[in-house]
Structures are given as C-alpha cells and as structure tokens.
N, C-alpha and C positions, 0 to 999 in steps of 0.2 A: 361705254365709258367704264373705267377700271378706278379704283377708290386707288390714291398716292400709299405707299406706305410709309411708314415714319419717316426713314430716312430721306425718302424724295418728297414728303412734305416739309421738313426742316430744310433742305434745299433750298425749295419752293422758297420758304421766308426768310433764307437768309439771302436769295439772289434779291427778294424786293426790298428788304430793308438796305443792300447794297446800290441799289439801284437809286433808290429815297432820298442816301449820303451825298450819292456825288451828284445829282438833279439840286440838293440843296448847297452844297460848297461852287458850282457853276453858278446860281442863284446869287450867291454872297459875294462871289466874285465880279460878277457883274453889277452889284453893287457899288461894291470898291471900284472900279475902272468909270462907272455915274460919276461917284462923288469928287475920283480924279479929275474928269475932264471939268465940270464945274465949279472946280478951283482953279483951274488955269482960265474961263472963261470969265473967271469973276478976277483974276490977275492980270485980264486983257492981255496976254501975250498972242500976238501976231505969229502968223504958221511963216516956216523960214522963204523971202524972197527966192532963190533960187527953186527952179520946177524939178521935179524928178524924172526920170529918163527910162524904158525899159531897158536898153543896154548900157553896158559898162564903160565908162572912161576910155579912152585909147584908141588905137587904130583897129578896125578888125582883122582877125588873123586870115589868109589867104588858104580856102578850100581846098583840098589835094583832088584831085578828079581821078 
C-alpha cells in the first residue's frame, strides 16, 4: 500500500462529498414524488379508464424483406 498524496487525497474527499450530494438530493427527491403520490391518493383520483398499449396507434408499417 502507497500512502495518497495531497492531491489524490483531496480527490478522494471531494469524489465522497460528491457522491454524499447527489445520494442526498435522490433521497429528497424521492421524497417529493411520496408526498406527490399521497396527495393524489388522498384526492382519490381514479388512474385513467383507458389501458395502455406497448405499440403505437395506427397501422403497422409493412417490413422491406
């Protein structure tokens, strides 16, 4: 094992304090998107009648062989 020198020790702490930010703003964010959904579940809105489809509207296009 080789001891960091300065500079790849300040690295070191500024990748984990980078790391730290955005583990903590994902965190918060998923916060906010909780509190979203438990306002729409306490607004009782019903998810829309119609199903969703993996393909798109229309006819599909005719393969070139």
């Amino acid at each position: 094992m080789e001891r960091l020198g300065w500079r790849q020790g300040l690295i070191e702490v500024i990748t984990g304090i980078a790391i730290t930010v955005g583990l903590a703003l994902l965190w918060g964010l998923e916060g906010l998107r909780n509190a979203f959904f438990r306002l729409l579940d306490r607004m009782n809105l019903k998810p829309w009648a119609r199903q969703g489809s993996a393909f798109p509207p229309g006819r599909p296009r005719k393969l070139k062989s």
